[in-house]
Backbone bond lengths (Angstrom), bond angles and torsions (degrees), N, CA, C in turn:
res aa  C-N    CA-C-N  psi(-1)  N-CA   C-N-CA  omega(-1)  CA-C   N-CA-C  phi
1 X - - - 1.454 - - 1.525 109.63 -
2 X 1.213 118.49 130.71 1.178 104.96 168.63 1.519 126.12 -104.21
3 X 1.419 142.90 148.41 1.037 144.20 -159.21 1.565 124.31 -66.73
4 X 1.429 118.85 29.53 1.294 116.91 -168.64 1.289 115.57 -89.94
5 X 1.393 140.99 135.04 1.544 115.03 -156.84 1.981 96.29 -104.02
6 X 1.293 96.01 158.88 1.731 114.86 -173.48 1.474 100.39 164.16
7 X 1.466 114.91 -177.77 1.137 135.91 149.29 1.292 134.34 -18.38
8 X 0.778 118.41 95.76 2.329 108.18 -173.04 1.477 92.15 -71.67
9 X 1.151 108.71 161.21 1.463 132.99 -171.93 1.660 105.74 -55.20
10 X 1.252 119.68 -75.20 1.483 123.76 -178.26 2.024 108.73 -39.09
11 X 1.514 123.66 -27.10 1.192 97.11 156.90 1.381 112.91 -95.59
12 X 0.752 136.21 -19.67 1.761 125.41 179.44 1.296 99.87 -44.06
13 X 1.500 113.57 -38.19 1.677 122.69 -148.92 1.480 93.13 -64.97
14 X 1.540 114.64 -58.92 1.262 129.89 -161.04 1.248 107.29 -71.74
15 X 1.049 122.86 -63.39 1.995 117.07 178.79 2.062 111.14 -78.52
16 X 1.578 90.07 29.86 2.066 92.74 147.78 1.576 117.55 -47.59
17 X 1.433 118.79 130.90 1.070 99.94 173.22 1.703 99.29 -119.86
18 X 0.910 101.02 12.35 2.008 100.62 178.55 1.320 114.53 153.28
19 X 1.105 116.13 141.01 1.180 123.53 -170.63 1.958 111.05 -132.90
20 X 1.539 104.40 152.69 1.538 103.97 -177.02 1.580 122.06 -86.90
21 X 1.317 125.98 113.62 1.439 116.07 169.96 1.382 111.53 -62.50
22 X 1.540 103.47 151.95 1.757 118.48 -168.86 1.457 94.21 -57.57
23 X 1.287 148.73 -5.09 1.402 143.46 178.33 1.432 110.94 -78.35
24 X 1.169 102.44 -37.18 1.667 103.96 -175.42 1.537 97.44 -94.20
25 X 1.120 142.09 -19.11 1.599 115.85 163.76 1.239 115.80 -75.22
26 X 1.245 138.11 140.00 1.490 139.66 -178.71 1.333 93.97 -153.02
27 X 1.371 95.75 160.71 1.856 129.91 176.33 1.572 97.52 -72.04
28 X 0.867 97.88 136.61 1.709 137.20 173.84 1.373 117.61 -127.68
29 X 1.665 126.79 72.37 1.334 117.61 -161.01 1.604 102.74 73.78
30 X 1.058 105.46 -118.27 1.395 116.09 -143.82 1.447 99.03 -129.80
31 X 1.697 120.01 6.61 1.439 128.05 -167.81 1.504 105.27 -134.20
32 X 1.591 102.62 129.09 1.536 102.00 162.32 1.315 123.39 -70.45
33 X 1.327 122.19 150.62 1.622 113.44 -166.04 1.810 91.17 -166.97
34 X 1.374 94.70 154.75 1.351 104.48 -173.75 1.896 89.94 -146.51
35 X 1.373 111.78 124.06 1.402 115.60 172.94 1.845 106.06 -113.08
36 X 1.561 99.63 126.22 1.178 118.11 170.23 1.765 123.17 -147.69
37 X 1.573 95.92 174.18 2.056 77.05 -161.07 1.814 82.24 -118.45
38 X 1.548 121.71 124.66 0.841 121.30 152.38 1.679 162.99 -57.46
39 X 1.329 116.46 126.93 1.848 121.26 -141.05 1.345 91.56 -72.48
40 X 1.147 132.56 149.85 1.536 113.81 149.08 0.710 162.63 -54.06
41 X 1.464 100.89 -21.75 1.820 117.93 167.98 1.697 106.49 -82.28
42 X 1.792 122.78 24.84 1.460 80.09 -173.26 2.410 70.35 -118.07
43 X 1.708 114.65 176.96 0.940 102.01 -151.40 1.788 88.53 -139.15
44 X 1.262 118.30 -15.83 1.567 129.98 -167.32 1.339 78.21 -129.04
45 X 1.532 96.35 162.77 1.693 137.80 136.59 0.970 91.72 -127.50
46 X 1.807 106.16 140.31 1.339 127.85 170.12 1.888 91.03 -112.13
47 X 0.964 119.08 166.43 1.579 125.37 173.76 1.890 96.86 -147.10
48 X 1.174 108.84 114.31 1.334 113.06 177.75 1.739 118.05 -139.99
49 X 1.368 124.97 163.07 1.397 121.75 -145.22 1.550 93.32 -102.41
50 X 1.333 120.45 135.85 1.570 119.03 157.37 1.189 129.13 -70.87
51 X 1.365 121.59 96.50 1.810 116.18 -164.90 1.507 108.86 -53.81
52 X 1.081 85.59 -44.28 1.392 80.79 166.88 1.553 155.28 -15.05
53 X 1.447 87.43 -38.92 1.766 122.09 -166.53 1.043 112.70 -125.33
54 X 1.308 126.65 0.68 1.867 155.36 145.66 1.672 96.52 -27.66
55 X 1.087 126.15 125.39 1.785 114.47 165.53 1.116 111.85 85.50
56 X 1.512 132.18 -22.72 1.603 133.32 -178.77 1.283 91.82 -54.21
57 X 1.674 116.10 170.66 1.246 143.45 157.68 1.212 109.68 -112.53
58 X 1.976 110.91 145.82 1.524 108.00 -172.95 1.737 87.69 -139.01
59 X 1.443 113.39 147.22 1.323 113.92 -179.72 1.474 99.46 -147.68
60 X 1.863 102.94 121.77 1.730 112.66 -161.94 1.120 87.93 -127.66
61 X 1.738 108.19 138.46 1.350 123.75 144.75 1.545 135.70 -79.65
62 X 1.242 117.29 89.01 1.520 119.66 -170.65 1.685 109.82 -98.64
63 X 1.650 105.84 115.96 1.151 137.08 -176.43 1.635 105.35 -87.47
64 X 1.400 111.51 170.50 0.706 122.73 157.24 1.740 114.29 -172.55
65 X 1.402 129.77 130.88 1.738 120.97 -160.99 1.575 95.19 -137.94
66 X 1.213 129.49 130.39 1.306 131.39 169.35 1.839 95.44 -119.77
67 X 1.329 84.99 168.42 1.929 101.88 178.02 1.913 104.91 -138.41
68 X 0.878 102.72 136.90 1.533 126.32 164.83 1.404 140.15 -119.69
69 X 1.225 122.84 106.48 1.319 113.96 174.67 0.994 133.62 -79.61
70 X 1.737 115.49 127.41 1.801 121.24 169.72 1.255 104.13 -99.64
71 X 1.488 104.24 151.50 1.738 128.44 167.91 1.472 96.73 -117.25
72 X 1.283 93.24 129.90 1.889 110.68 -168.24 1.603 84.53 -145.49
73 X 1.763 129.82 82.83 1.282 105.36 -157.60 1.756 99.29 -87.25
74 X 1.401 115.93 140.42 1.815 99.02 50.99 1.518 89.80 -121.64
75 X 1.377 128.69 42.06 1.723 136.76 -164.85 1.564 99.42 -110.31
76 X 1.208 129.59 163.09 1.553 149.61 138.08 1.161 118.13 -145.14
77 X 1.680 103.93 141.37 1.507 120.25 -149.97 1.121 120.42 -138.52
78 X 1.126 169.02 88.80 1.561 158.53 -169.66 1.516 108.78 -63.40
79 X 1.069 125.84 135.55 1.753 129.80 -168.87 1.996 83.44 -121.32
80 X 1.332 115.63 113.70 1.245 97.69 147.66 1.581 130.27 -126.08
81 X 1.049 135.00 175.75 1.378 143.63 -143.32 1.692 103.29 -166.39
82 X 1.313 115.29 153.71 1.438 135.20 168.02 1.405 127.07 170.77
83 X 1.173 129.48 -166.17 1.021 126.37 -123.68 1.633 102.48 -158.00
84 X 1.591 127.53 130.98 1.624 133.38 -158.73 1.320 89.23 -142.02
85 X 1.600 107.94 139.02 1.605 127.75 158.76 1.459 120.34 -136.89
86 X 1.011 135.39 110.75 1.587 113.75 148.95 1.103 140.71 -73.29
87 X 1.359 122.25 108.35 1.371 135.34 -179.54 1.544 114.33 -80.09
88 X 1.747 114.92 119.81 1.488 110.55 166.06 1.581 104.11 -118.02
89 X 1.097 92.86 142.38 1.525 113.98 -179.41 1.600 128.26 -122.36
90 X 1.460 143.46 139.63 1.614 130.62 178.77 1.482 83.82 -104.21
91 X 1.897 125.61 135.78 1.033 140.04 129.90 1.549 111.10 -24.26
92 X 1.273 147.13 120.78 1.346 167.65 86.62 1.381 140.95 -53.08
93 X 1.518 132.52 150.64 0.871 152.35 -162.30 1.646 103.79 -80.68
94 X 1.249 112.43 -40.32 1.386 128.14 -162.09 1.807 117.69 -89.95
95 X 1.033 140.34 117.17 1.678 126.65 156.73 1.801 69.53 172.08
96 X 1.383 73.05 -178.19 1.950 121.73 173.07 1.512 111.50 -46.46
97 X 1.170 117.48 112.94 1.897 112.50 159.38 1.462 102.56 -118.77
98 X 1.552 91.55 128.68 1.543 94.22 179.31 1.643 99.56 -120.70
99 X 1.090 109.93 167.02 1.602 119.11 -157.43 1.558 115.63 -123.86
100 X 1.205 146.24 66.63 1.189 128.64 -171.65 1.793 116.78 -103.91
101 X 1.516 102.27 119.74 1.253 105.52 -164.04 1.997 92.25 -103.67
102 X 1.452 132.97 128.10 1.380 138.51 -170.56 2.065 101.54 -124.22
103 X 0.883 111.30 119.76 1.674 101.16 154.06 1.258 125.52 -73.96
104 X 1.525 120.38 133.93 1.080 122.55 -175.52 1.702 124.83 -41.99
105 X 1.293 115.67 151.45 1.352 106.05 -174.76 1.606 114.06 -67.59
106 X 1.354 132.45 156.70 1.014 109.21 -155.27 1.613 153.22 81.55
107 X 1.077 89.40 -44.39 2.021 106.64 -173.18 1.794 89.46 -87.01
């Protein structure tokens, strides 16, 4: 345990106020991300791992297509070109969580 003071686990557990199904997190680029607008009564985010999903295999197609225009007069043309990878990945416990909390535009 380490000495950081908050909430111990068994209440976090109990005053959950919702949680995201794996449907609503999706890739964003190259990042999982889940966008939601926060209630007022809730006061934490906890972000925690589904053991569950520990050991899965994930296999992504990451695109990428740009366009350019040539003048060849008396013609104009768009030339485009891009770029294909497959990415495989094992679900783990371990890497980087980064956190970005934004207010809505407007509000």
């Amino acid at each position: 345990m380490s000495g950081r003071p908050g909430p111990a686990p068994d209440v976090i557990s109990r005053s959950l106020k919702r949680e995201f199904s794996r449907r609503q997190i999706v890739f964003r680029g190259s990042a999982l991300s889940v966008i939601f607008r926060a209630h007022p009564d809730e006061r934490y985010l906890v972000v925690a791992c589904d053991p569950r999903a520990v050991g899965q295999r994930l296999t992504q197609l990451r695109d990428a297509t740009q366009g350019t225009a040539v003048a060849a007069y008396p013609v104009f043309f768009t030339v485009y070109s891009g770029t294909d990878a497959t990415v495989k990945n094992t679900l783990s416990q371990n890497g980087r969580v980064a956190i970005s909390l934004q207010p809505l535009p407007g509000k």
